[in-house]
The first five atom37 places (N, CA, C, CB, O) and aatype in JSON, in Angstrom:
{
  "aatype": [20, 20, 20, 20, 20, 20, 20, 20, 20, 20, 20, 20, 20, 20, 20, 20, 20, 20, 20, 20, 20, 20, 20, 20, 20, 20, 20, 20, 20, 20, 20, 20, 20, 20, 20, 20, 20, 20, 20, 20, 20, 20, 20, 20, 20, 20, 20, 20, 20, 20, 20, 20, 20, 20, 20, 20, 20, 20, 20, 20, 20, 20, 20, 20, 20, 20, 20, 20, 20, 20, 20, 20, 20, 20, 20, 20, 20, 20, 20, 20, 20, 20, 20, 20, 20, 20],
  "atom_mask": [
    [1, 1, 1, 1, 1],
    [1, 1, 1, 1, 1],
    [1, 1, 1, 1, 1],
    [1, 1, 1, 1, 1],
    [1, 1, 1, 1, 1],
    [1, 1, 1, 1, 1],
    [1, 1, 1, 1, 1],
    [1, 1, 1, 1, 1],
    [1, 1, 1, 1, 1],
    [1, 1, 1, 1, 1],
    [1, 1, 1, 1, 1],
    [1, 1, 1, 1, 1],
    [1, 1, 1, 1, 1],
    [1, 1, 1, 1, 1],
    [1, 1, 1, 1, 1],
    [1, 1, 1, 1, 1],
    [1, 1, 1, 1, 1],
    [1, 1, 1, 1, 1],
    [1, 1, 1, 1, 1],
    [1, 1, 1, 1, 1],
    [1, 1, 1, 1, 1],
    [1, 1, 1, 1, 1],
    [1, 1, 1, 1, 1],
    [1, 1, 1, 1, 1],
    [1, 1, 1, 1, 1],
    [1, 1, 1, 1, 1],
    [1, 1, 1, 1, 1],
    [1, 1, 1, 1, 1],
    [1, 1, 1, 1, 1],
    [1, 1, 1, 1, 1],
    [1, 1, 1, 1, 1],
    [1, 1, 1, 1, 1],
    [1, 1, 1, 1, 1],
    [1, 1, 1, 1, 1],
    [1, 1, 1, 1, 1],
    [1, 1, 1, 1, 1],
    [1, 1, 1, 1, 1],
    [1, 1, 1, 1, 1],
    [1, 1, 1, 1, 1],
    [1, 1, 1, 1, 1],
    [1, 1, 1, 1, 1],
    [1, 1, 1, 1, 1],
    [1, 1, 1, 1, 1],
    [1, 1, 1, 1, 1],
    [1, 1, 1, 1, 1],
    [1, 1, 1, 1, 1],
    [1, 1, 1, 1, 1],
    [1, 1, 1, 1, 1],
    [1, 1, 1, 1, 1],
    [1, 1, 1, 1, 1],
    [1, 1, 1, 1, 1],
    [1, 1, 1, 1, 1],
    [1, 1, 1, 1, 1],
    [1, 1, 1, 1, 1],
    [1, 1, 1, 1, 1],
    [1, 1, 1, 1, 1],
    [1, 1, 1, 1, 1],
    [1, 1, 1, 1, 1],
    [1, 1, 1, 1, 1],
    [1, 1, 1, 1, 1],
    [1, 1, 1, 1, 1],
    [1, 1, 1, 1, 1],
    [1, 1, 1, 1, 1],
    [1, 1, 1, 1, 1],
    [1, 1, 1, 1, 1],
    [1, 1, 1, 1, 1],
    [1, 1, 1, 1, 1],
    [1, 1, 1, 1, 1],
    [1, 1, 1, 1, 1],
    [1, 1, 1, 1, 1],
    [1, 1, 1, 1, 1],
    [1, 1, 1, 1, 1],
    [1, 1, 1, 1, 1],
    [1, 1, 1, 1, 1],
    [1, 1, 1, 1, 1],
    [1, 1, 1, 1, 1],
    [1, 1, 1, 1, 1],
    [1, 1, 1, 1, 1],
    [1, 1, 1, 1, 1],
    [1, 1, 1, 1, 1],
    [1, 1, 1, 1, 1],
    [1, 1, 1, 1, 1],
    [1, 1, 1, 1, 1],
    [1, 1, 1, 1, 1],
    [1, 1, 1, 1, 1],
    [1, 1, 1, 1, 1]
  ],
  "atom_positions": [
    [[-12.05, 149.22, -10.49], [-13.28, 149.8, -10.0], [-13.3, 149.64, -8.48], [-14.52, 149.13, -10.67], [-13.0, 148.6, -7.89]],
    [[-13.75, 150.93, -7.86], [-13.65, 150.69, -6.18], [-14.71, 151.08, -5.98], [-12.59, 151.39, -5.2], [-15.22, 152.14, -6.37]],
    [[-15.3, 150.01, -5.13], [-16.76, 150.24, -4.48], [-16.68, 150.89, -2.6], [-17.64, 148.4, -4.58], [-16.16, 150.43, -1.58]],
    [[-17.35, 151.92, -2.83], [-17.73, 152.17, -1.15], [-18.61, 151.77, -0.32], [-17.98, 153.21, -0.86], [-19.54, 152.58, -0.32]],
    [[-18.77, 150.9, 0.4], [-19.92, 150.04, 0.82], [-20.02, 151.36, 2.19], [-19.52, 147.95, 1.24], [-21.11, 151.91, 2.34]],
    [[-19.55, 151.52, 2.57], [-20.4, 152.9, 3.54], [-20.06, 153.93, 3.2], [-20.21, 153.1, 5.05], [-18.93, 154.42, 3.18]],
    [[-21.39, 154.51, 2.81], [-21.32, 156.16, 2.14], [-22.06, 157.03, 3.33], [-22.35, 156.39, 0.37], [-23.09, 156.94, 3.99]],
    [[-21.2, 157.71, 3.25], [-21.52, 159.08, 3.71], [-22.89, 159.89, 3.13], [-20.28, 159.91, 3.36], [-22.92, 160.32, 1.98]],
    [[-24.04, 160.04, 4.11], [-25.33, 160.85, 3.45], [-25.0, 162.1, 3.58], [-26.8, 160.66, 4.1], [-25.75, 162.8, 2.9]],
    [[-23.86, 162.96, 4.39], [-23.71, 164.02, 4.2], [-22.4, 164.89, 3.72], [-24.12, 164.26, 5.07], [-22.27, 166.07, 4.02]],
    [[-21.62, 164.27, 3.06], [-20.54, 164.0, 1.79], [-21.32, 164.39, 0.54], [-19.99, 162.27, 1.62], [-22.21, 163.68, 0.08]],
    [[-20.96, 165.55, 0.01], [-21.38, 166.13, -1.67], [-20.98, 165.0, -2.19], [-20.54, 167.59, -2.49], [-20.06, 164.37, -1.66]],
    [[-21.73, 164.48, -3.53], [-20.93, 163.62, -4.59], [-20.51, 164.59, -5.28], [-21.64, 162.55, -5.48], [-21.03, 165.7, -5.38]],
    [[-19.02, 163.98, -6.04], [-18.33, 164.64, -6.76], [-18.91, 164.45, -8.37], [-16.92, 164.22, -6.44], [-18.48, 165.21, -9.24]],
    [[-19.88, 163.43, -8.7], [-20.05, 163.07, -9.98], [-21.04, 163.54, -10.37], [-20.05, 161.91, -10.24], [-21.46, 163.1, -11.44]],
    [[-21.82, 164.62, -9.68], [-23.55, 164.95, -10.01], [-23.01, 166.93, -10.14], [-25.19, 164.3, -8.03], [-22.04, 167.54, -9.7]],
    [[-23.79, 167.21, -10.67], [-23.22, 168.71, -11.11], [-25.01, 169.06, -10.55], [-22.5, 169.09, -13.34], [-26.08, 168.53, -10.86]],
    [[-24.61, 170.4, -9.46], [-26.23, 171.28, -9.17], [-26.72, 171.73, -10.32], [-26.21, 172.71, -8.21], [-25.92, 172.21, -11.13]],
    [[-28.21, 171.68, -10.68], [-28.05, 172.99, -11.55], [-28.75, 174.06, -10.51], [-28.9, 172.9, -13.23], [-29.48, 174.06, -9.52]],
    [[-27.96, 175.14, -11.53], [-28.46, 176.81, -10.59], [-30.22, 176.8, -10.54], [-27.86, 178.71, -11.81], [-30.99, 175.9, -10.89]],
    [[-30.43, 177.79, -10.13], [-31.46, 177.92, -9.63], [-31.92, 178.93, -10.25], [-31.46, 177.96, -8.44], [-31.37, 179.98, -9.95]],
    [[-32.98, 179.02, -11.26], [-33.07, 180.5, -12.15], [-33.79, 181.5, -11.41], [-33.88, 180.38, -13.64], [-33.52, 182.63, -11.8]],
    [[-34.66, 181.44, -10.45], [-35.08, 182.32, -10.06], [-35.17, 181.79, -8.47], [-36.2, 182.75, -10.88], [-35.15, 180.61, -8.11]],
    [[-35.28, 183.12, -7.52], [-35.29, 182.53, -6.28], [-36.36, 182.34, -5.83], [-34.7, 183.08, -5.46], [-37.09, 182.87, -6.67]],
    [[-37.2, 181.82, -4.81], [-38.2, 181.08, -4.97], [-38.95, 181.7, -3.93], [-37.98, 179.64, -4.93], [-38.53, 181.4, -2.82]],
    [[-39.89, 182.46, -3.93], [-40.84, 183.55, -3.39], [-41.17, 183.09, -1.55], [-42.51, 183.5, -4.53], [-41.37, 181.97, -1.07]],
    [[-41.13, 183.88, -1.15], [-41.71, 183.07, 0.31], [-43.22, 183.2, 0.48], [-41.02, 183.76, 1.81], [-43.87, 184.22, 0.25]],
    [[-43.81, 181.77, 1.04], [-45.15, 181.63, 1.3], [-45.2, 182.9, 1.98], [-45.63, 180.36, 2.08], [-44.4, 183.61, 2.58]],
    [[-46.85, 182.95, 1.56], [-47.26, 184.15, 2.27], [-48.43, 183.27, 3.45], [-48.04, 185.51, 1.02], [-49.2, 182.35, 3.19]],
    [[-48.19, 183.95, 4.71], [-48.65, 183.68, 6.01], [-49.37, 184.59, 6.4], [-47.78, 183.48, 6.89], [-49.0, 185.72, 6.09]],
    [[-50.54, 184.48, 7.15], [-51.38, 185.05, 7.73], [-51.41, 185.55, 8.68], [-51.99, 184.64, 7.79], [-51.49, 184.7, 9.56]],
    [[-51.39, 186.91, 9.22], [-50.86, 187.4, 10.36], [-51.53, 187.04, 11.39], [-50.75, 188.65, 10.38], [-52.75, 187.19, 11.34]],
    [[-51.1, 186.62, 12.24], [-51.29, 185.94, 13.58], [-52.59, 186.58, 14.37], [-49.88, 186.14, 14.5], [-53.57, 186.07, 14.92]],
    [[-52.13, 187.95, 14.15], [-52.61, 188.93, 15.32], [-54.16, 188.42, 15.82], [-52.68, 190.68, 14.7], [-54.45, 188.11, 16.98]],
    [[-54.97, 188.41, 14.77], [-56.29, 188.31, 15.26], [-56.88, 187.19, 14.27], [-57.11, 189.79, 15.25], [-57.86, 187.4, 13.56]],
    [[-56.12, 185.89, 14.29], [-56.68, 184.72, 14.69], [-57.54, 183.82, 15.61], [-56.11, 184.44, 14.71], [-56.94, 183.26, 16.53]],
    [[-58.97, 183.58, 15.45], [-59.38, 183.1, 16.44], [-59.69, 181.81, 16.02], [-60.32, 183.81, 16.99], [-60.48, 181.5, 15.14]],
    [[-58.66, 180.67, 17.06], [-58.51, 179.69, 16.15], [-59.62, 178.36, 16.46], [-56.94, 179.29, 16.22], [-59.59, 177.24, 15.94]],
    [[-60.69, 178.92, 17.57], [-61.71, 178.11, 18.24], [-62.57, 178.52, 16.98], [-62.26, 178.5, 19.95], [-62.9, 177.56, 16.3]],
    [[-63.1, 180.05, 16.42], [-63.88, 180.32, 15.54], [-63.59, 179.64, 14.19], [-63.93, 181.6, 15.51], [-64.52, 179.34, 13.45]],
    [[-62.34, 179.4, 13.86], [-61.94, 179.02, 12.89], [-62.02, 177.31, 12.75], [-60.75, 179.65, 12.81], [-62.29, 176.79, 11.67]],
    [[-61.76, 176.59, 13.86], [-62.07, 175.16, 13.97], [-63.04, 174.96, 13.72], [-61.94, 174.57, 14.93], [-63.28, 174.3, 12.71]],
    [[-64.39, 175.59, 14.81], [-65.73, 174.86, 14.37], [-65.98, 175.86, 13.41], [-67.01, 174.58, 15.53], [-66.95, 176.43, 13.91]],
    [[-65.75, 176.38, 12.44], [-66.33, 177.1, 10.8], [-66.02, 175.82, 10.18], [-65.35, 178.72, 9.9], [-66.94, 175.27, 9.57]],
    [[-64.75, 175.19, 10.23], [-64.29, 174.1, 9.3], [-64.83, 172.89, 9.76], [-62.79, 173.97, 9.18], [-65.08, 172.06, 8.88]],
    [[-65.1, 172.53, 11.03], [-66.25, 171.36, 11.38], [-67.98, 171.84, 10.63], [-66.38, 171.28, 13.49], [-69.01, 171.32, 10.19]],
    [[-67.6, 172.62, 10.78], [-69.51, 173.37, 10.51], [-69.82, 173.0, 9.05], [-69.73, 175.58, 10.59], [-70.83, 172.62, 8.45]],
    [[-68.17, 173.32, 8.61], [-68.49, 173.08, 6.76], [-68.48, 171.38, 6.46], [-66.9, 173.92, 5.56], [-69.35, 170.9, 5.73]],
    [[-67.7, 170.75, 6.91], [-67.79, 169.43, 6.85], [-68.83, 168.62, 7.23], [-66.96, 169.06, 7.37], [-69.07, 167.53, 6.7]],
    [[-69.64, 169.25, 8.39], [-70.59, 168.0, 9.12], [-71.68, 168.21, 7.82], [-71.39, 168.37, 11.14], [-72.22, 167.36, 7.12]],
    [[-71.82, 170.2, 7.79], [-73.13, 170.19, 6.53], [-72.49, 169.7, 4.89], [-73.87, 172.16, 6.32], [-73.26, 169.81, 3.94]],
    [[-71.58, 169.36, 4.74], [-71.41, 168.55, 3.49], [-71.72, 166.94, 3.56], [-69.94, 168.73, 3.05], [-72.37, 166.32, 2.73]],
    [[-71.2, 166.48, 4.58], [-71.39, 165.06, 4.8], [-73.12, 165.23, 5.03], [-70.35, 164.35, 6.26], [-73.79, 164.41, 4.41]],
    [[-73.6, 165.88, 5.56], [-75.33, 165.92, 5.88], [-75.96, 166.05, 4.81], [-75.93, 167.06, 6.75], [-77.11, 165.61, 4.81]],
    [[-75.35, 166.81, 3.32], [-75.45, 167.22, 1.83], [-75.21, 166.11, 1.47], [-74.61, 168.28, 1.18], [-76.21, 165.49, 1.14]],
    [[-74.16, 165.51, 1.37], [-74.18, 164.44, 0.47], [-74.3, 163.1, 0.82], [-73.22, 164.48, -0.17], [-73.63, 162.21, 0.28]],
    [[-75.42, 162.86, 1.99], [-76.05, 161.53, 2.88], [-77.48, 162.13, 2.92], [-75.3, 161.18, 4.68], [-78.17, 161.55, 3.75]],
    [[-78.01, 162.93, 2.39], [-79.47, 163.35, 2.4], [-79.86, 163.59, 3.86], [-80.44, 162.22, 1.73], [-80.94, 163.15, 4.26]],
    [[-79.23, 164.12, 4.49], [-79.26, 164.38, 6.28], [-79.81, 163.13, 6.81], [-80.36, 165.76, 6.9], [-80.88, 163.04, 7.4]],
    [[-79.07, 162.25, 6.58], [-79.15, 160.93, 7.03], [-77.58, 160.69, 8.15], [-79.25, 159.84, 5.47], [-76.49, 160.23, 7.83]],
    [[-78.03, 161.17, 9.39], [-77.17, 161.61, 9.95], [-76.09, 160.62, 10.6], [-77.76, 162.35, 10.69], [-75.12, 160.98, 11.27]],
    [[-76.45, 159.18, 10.25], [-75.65, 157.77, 10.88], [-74.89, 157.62, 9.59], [-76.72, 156.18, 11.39], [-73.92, 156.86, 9.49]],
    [[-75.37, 158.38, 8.57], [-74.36, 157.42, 7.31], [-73.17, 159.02, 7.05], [-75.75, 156.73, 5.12], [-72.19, 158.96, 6.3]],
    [[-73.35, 159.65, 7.42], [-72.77, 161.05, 7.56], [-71.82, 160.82, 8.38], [-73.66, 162.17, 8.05], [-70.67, 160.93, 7.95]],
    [[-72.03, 160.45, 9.76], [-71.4, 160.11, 11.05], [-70.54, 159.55, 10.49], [-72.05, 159.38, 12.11], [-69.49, 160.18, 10.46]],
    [[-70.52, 158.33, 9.89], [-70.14, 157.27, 9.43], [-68.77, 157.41, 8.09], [-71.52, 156.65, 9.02], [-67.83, 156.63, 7.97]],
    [[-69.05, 158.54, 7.29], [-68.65, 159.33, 6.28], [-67.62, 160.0, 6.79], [-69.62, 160.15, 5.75], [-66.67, 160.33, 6.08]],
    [[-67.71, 160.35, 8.37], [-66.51, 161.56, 8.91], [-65.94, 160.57, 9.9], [-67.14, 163.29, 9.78], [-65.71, 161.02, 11.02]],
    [[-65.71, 159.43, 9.69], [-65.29, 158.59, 10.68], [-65.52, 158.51, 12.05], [-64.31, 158.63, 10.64], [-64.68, 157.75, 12.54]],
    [[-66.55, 159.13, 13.17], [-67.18, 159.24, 13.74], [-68.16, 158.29, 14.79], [-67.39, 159.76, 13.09], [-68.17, 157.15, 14.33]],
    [[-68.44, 158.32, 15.23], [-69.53, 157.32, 16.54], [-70.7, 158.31, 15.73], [-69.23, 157.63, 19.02], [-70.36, 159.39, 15.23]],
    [[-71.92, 157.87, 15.68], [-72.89, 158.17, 16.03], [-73.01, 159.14, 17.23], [-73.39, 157.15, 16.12], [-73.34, 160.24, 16.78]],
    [[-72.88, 159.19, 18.61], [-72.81, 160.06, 19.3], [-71.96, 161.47, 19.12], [-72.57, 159.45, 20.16], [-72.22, 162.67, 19.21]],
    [[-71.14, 160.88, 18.9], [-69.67, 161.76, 18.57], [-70.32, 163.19, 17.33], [-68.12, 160.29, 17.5], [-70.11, 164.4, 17.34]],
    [[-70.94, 162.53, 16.62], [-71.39, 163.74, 15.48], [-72.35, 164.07, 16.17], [-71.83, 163.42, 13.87], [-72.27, 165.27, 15.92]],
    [[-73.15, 164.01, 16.81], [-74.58, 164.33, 17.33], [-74.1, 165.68, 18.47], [-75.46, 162.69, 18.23], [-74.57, 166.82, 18.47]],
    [[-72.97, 165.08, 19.45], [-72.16, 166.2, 20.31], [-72.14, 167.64, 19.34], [-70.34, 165.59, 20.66], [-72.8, 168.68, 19.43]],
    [[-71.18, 167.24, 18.46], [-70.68, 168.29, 17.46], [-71.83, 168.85, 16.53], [-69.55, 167.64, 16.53], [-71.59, 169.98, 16.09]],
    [[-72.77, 168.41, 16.23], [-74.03, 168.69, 15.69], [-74.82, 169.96, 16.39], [-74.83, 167.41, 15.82], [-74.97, 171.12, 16.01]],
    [[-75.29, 169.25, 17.61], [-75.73, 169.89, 18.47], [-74.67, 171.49, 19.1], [-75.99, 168.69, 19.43], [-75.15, 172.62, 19.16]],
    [[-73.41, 171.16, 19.45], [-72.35, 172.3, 19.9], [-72.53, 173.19, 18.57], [-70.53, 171.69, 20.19], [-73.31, 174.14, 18.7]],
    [[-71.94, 173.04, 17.35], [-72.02, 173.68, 15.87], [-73.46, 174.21, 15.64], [-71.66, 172.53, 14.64], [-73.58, 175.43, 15.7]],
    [[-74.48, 173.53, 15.41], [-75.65, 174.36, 14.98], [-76.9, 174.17, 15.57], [-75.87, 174.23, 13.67], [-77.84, 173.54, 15.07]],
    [[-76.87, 174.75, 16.66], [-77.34, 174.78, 18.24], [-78.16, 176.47, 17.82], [-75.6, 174.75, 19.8], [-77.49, 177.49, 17.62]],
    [[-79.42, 176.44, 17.77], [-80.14, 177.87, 17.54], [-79.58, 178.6, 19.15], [-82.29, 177.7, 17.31], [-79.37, 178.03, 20.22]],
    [[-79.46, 179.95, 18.79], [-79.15, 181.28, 19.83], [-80.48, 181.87, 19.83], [-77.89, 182.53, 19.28], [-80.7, 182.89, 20.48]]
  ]
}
């Protein structure tokens, strides 16, 4: 019995057999770039998070803060920037 104490990570083993691959495997589908706006798209996904954490803390806005790992100030910034009346 012969042992190899340094193996090669990029050396095929000879003792393991591939199996095939029955079907080939679809490519993700990606979103076309073109008219991404990825500032609109950040605060939509802050917007949805701060009002879930505000949902499920009874708009108790320090234990929310607190919920999104956050300062107290820090959510209040983003509070105020996100849902700020026009």
């Amino acid at each position: 019995m012969v042992f190899n104490i340094v193996l090669n990570p990029f050396e095929p083993e000879s003792n393991t057999q591939q199996a095939p691959e029955s079907q080939p495997q679809p490519e993700p589908q990606t979103t076309p770039l073109d008219n991404v706006d990825l500032k609109a798209a950040t605060d939509q996904f802050q917007r949805k998070l701060i009002q879930s954490a505000l949902d499920h803390h009874r708009h108790n806005q320090r234990a929310a803060a607190q919920s999104l790992k956050l300062t107290y100030n820090q959510f209040r910034g983003l509070y105020r920037k996100l849902f700020r009346r026009e």
